[in-house]
C-alpha positions as CSV (number, residue, x, y, z in Angstrom):
1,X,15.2,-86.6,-177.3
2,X,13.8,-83.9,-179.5
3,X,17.6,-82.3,-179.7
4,X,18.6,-84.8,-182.1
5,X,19.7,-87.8,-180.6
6,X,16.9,-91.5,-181.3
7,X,16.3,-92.4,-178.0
8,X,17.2,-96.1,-178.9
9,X,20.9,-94.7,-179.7
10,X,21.2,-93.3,-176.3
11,X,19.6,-95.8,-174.7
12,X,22.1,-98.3,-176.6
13,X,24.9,-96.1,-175.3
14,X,24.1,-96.3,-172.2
15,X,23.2,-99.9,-171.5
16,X,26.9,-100.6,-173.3
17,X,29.9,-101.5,-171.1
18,X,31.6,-98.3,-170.2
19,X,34.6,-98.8,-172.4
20,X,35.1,-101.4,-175.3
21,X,37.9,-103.2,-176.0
22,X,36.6,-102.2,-179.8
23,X,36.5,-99.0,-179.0
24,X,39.7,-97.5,-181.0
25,X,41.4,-94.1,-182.4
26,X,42.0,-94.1,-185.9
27,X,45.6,-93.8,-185.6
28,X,45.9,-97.0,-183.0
29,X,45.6,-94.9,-179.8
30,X,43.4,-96.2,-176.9
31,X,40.7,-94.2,-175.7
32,X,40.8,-93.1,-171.7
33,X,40.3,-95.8,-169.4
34,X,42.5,-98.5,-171.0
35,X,44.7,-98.2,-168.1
36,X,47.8,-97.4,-170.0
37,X,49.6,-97.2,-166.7
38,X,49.6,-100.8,-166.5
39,X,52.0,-100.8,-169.6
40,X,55.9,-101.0,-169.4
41,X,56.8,-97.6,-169.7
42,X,53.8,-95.7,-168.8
43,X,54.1,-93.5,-166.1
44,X,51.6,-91.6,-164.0
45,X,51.3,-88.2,-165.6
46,X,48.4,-86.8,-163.2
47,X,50.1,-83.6,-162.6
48,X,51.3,-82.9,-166.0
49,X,47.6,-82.8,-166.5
50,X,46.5,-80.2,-163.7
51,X,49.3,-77.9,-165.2
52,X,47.7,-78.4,-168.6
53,X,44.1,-77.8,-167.7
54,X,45.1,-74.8,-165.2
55,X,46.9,-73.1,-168.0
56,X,44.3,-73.7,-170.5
57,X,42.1,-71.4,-168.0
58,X,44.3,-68.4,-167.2
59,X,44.7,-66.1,-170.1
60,X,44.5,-62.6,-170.9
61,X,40.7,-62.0,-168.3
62,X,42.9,-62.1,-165.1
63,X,43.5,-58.3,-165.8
64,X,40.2,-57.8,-166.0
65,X,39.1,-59.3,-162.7
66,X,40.6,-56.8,-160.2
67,X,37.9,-53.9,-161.5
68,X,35.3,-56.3,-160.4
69,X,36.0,-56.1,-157.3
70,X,36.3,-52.5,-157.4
71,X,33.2,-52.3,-159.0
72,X,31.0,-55.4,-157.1
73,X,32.9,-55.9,-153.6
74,X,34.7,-58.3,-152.5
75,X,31.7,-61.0,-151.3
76,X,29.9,-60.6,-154.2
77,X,32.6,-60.7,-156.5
78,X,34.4,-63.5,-155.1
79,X,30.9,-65.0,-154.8
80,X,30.2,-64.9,-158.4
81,X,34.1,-66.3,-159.2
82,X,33.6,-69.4,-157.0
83,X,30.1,-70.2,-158.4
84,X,31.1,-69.7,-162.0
85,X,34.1,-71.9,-160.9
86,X,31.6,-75.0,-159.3
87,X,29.4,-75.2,-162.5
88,X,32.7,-75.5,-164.8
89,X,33.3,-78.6,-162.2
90,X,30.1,-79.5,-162.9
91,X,29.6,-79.1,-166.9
92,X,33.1,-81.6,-166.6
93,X,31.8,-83.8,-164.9
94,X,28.7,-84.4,-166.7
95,X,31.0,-84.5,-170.0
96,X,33.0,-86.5,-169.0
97,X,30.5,-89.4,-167.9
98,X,28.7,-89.1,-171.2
99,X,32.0,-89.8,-172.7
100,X,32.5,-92.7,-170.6
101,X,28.6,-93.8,-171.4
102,X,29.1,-93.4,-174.8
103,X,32.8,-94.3,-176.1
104,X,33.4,-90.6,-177.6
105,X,36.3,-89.4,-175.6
106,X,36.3,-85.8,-178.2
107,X,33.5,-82.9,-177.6
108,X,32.1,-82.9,-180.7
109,X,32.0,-86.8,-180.9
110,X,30.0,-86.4,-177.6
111,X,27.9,-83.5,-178.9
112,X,27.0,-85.6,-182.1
113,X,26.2,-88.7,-180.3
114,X,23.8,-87.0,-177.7
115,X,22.8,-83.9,-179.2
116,X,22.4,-85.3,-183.0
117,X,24.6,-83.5,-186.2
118,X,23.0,-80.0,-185.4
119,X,24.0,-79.7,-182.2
120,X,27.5,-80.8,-183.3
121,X,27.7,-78.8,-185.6
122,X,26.6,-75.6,-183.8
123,X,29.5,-76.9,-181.5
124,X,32.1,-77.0,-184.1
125,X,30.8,-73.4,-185.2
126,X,31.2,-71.9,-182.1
127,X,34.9,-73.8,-181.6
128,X,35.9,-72.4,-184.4
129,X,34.4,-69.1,-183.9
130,X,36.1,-68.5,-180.7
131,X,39.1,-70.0,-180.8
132,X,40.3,-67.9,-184.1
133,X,39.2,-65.2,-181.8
134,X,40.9,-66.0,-178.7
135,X,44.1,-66.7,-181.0
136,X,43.8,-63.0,-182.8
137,X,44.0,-61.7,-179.4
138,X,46.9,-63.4,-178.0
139,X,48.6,-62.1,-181.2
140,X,47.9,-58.5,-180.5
141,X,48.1,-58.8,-176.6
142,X,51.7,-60.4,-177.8
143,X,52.6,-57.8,-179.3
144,X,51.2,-54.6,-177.1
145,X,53.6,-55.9,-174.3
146,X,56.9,-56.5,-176.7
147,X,56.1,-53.1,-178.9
148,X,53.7,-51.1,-176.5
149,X,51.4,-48.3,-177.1
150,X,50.5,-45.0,-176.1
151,X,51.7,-44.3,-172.4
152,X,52.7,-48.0,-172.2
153,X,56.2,-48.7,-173.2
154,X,56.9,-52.3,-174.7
155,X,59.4,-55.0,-172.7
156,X,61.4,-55.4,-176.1
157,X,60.8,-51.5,-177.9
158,X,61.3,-49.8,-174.7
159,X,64.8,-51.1,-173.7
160,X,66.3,-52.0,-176.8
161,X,64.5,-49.7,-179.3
162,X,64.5,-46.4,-177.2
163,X,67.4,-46.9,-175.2
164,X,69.7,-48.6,-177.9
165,X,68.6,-47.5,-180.8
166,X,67.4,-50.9,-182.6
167,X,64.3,-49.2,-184.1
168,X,62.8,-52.7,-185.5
169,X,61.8,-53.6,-182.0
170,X,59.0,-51.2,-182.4
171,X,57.9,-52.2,-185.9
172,X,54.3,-54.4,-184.8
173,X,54.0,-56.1,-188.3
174,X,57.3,-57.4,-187.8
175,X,57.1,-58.4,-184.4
176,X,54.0,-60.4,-184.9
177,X,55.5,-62.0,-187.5
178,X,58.1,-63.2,-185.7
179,X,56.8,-64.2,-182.5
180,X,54.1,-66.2,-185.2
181,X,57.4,-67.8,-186.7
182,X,59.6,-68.1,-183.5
183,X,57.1,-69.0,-180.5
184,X,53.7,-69.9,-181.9
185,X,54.4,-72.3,-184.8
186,X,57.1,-74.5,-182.4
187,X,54.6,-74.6,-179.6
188,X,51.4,-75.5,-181.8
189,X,53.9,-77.9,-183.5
190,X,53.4,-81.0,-180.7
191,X,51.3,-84.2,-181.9
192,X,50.0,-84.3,-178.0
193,X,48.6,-81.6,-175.9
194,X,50.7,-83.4,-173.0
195,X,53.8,-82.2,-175.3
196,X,52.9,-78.5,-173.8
197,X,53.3,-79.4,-170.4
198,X,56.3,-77.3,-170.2
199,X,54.9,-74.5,-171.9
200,X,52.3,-74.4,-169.5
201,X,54.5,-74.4,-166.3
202,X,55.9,-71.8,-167.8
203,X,52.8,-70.0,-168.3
204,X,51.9,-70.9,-164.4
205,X,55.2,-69.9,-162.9
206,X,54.7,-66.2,-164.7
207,X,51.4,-65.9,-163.6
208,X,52.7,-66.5,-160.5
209,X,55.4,-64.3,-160.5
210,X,52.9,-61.7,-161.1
211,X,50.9,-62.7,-157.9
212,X,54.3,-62.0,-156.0
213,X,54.2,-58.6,-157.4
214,X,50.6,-58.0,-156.1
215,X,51.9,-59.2,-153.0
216,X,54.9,-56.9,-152.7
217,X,52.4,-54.1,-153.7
218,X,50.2,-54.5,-151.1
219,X,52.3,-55.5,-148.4
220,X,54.4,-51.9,-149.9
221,X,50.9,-49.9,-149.4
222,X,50.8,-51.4,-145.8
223,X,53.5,-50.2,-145.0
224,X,52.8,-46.8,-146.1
225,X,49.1,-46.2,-144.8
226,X,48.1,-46.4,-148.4
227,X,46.3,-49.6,-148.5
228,X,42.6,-49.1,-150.2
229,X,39.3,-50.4,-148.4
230,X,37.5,-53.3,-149.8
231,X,34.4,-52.9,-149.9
232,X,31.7,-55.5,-148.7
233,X,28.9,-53.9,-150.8
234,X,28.8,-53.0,-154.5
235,X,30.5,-49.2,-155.2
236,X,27.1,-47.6,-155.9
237,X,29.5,-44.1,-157.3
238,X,31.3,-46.1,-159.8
239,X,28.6,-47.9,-161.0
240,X,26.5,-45.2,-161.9
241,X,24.8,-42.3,-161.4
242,X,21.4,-43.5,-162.3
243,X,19.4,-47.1,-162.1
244,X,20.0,-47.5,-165.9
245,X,23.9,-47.1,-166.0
246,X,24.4,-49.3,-162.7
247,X,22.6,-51.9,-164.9
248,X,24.3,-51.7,-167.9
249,X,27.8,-51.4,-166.1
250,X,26.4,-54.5,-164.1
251,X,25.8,-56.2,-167.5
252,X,29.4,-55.2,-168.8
253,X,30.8,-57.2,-165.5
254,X,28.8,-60.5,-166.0
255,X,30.9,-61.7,-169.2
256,X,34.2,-60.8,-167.1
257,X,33.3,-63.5,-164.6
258,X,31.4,-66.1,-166.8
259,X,34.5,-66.8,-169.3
260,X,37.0,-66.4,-165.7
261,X,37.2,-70.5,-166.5
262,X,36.3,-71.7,-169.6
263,X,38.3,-74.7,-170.6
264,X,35.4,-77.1,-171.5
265,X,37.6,-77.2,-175.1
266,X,40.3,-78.8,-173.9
267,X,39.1,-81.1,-171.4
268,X,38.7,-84.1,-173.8
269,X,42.5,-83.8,-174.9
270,X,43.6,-84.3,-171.5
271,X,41.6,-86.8,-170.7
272,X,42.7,-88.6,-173.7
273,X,46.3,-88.2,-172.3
274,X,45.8,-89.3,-168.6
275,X,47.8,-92.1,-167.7
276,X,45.9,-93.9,-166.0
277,X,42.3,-92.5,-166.8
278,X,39.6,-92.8,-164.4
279,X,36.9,-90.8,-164.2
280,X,37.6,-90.1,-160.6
281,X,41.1,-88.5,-161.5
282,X,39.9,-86.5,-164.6
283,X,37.6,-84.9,-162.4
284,X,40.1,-84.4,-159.8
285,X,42.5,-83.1,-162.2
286,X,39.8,-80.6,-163.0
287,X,39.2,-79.8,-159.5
288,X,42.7,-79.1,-158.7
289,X,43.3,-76.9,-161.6
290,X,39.6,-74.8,-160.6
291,X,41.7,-74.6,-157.3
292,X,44.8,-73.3,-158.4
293,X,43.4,-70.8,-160.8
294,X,41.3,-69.8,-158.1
295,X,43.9,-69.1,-155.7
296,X,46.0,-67.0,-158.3
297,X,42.8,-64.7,-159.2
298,X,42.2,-64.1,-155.8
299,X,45.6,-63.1,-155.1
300,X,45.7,-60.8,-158.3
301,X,42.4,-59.2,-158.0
302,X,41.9,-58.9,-154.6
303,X,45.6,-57.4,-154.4
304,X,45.2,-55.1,-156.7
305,X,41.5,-53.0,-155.7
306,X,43.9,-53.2,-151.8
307,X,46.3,-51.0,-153.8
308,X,44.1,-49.4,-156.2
309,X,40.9,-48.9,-154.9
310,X,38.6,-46.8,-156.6
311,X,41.3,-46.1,-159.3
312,X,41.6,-49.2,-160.8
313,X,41.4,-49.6,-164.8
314,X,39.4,-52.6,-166.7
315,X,43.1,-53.6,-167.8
316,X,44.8,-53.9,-164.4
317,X,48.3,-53.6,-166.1
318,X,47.6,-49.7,-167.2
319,X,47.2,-49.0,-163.4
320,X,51.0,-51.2,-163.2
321,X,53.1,-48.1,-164.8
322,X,56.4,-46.8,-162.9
323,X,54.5,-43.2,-162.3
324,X,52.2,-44.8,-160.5
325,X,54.2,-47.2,-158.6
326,X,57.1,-45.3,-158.0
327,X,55.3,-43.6,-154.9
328,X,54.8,-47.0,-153.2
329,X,58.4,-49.0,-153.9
330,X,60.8,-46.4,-155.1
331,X,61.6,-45.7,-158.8
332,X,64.0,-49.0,-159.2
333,X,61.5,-51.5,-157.8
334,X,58.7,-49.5,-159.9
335,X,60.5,-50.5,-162.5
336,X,61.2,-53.6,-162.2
337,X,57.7,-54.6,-161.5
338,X,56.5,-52.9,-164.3
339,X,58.6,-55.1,-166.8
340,X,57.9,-58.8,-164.4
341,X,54.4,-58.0,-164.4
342,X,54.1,-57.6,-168.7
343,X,57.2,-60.3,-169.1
344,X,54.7,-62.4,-166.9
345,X,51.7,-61.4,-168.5
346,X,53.0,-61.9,-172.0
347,X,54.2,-65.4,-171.1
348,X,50.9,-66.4,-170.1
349,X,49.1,-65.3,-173.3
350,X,51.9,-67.3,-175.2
351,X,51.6,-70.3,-173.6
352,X,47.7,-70.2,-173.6
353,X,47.8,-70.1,-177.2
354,X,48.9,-73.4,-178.6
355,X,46.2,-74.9,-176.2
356,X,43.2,-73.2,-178.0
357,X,44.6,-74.5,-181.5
358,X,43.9,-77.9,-180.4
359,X,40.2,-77.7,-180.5
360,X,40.4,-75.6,-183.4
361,X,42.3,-77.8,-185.4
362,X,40.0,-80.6,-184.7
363,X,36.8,-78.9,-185.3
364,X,38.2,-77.5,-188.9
365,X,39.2,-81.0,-189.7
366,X,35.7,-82.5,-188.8
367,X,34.4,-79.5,-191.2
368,X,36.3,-80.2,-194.1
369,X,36.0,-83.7,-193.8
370,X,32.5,-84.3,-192.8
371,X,33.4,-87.5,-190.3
372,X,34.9,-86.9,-187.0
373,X,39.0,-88.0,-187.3
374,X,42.3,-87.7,-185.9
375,X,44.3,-85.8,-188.5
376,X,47.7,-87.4,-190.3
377,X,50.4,-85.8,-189.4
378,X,50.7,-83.5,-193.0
379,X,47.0,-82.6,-192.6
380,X,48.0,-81.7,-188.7
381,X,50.5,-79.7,-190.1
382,X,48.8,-77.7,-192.8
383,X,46.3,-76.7,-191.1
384,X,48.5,-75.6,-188.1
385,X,50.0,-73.2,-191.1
386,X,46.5,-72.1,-192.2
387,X,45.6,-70.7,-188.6
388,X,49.0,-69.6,-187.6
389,X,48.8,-67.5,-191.4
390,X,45.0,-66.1,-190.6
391,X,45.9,-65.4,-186.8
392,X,49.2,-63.4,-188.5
393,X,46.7,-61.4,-190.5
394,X,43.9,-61.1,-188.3
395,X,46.1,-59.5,-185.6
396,X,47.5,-57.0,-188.3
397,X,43.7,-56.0,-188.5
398,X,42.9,-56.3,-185.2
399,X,40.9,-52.7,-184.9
400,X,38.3,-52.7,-187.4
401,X,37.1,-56.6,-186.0
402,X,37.0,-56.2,-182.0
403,X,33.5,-55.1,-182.2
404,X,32.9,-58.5,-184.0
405,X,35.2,-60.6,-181.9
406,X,33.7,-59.5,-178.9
407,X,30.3,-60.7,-180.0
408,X,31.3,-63.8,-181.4
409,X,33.2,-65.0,-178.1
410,X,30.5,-63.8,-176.1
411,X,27.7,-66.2,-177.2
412,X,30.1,-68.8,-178.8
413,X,31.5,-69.2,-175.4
414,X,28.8,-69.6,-173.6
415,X,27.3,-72.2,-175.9
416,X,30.9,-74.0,-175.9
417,X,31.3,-74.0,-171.7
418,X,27.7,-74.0,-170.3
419,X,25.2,-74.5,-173.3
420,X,26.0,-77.5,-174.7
421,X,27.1,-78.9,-171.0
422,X,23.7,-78.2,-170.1
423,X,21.6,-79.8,-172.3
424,X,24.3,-83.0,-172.0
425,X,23.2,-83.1,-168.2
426,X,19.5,-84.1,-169.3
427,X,20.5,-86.6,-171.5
428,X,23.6,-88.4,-169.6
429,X,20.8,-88.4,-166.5
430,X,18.3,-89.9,-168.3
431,X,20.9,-92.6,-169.8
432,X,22.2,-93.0,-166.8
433,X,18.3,-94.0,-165.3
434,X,18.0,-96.8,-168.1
435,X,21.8,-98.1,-167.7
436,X,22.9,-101.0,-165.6
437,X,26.5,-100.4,-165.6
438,X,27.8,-99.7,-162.2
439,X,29.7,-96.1,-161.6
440,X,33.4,-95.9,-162.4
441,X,34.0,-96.4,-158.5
442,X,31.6,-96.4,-155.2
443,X,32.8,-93.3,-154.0
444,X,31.6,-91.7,-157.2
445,X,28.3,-92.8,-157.3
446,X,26.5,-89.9,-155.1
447,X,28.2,-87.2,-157.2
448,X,27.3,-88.6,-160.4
449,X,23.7,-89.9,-160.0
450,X,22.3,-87.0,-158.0
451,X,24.6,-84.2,-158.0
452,X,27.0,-83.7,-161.0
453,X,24.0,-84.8,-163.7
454,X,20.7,-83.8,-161.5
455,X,18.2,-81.5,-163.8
456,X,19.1,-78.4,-161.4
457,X,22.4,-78.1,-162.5
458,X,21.6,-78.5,-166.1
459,X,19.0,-75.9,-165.7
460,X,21.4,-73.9,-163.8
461,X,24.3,-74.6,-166.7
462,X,22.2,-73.4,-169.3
463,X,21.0,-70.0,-167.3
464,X,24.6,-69.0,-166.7
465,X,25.1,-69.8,-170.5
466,X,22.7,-67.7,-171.6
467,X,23.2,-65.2,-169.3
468,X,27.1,-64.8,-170.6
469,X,25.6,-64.9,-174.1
470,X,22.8,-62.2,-173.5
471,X,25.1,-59.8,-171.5
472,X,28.7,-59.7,-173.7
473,X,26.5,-59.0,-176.5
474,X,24.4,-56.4,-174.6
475,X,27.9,-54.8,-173.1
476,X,28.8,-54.3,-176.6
477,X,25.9,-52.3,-178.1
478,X,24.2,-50.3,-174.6
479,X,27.2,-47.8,-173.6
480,X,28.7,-48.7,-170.0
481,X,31.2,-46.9,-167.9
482,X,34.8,-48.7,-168.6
């Protein structure tokens, strides 16, 4: 207990009912596992959820995926994907039974109560830390697919500014202020994340849209005798030339793969909105979004080193131009598939984005305030201004701090996903060892006593963690290949 946390406050938590009838948000709303279903009106909203949490993983590092295959081969690629994918299962898991051990259904409620103020606070640190980053570069990822840049025209400036003459299509400062105006500030506007379900089928559909296109690609290349081998060993050549640039290009991949499914942010606002909550279906809800995700990197990466090969770029959409797809589908269809896959890529960032001011709104608020809190509605609001106005000028500057950001997301992540997770797994075991209550529901007990919260994992959560911090900072400052 040398983290923070009396053992006698633990060991109270623990030996407590699973949920009080006390136990109460601020603002009057039960905490999961009330069994709002039970209520007139309330309606099973199970896969409103899995939408939520799948969305709140896939963001702008699916383009990043399909060079690691290149670069690793498929087996070990898809081997590191998978695993990465099992211990976010697991770090759930074991948040979500502390929550239910302890009565604090937010992460840094959790982190306060098992970890002590220092750990909570590192929490809030890193929340902040990388969700103002993640937010700065859905602003500028925004707008390189509406304006473009060199080589890469824009969905909005290439048609309508080129073409028809309407030069303010090209002007960046203006288009980020609008899309900040127009599409950010309504969708960061809802008083529940349920509220962005339809954002977030939106966001899915796209992304899946753009799995199509792989699809078409490929099955195009087929066709034509220009499908590229995947390899089952790593590409020794495009790794390096010597043992110290296969490492460091090595160390530039591990980050890609880590951060493939962080959502450990957002988990607790879901599970707050689960109608009805068990801790069963949260973690089945978390399942089936890991599997879904899954399924749409695999199509996406592996689709694109069939069609690539060798060739492929670390951003997957410079290899997507009509020069270089006009050979395989014909200059209409290159076309075409040039402007889904952006329109599909730029509706994912979009939608992503309102789902990483939630935890940043809450961990600003327990900042300024001191206590942890649900905000009223004018402080929601104002500090939903404050964020939208520093992500406006933070993308506007986006050059001279991506060095920075890059660093910052790097080892904030990892404490956020797997760090914090981690240490959690020692504490909600040893709880669990001096707690009578029964598990949520027989068929949970195995996973939760000896798998989900065993040592090994937690041991195994905070390698990975470090191992994500170590290498995005290392990939940053030792030269590497892409």
């Amino acid at each position: 207990m040398a983290v923070g946390q009396p053992a006698d406050d633990v060991e109270q938590a623990a030996s407590a009912p699973l949920l009080q009838d006390s136990e109460r948000r601020q603002d009057g709303i039960d905490p999961p596992g009330s069994r709002l279903a039970t209520a007139e009106g309330q309606n099973d909203n199970f896969q409103a959820c899995v939408i939520i949490l799948s969305k709140t993983i896939v963001g702008a590092g699916v383009a990043a995926l399909p060079l690691c295959y290149a670069l690793l081969g498929w087996p070990a690629a898809t081997a590191g994907l998978l695993l990465t994918a099992w211990l976010t299962q697991v770090s759930i898991k074991i948040m979500m039974r502390g929550s239910s051990l302890s009565g604090k259904w937010t992460y840094p409620e959790l982190t306060r109560t098992m970890l002590g103020p220092w750990g909570a606070a590192f929490l809030d640190l890193s929340v902040i830390v990388r969700c103002f980053g993640l937010l700065l570069v859905y602003a500028v990822i925004s707008s390189d697919m509406l304006v473009g840049k060199a080589g890469y025209p824009g969905v909005l400036c290439g048609p309508f500014g080129d073409h028809f003459g309407l030069r303010w299509t090209c002007n960046r400062p203006l288009i980020l202020t609008l899309v900040h105006i127009f599409i950010f500030l309504p969708l960061c506007s809802a008083r529940k994340m349920e509220s962005n379900s339809g954002a977030s089928w939106l966001g899915l559909i796209a992304t899946g849209l753009w799995a199509i296109a792989t699809i078409v690609l490929v099955v195009a290349a087929g066709l034509k005798g220009r499908l590229q081998p995947l390899y089952l060993l790593p590409d020794w050549s495009l790794l390096g030339q010597d043992p110290f640039s296969i490492a460091t290009n090595i160390v530039a991949i591990v980050p890609i793969l880590a951060t493939a499914y962080t959502n450990q942010m957002q988990v607790h606002f879901v599970a707050n909105d689960l109608r009805p909550f068990t801790l069963e279906r949260i973690n089945r809800a978390s399942a089936a979004a890991l599997c879904l995700t899954t399924c749409l990197y695999l199509i996406i990466a592996v689709g694109s080193s069939a069609v690539f090969g060798v060739d492929v770029l670390p951003d997957v959409l410079e290899n997507l131009t009509r020069p270089s797809l006009t050979p395989l589908v014909g200059p209409h269809l290159a076309a075409a598939i040039y402007y889904i896959v952006r329109l599909s890529f730029l509706t994912a960032v979009v939608t992503i984005y309102p789902l990483q001011m939630w935890p940043l709104r809450e961990s600003i608020s327990k900042v300024l305030r001191g206590t942890d809190h649900v905000p009223a509605p004018a402080e929601f609001y104002n500090l939903t201004m404050a964020c939208l106005i520093i992500s406006l000028l933070g993308s506007m500057m986006a050059g001279s701090i991506w060095g920075p950001l890059q660093i910052t997301g790097a080892t904030a992540g990892a404490f956020i996903a797997f760090v914090v997770p981690g240490l959690l797994a020692f504490l909600v075991k040893g709880a669990l060892r001096r707690s009578d209550d029964p598990p949520p529901s027989p068929s949970e007990a195995p996973g939760i006593r000896t798998w989900a919260l065993s040592s090994v994992f937690g041991w195994a959560l905070l390698g990975l963690g470090l191992l994500q911090a170590a290498t995005g900072v290392a990939s940053y400052y030792i030269p590497h290949g892409f």
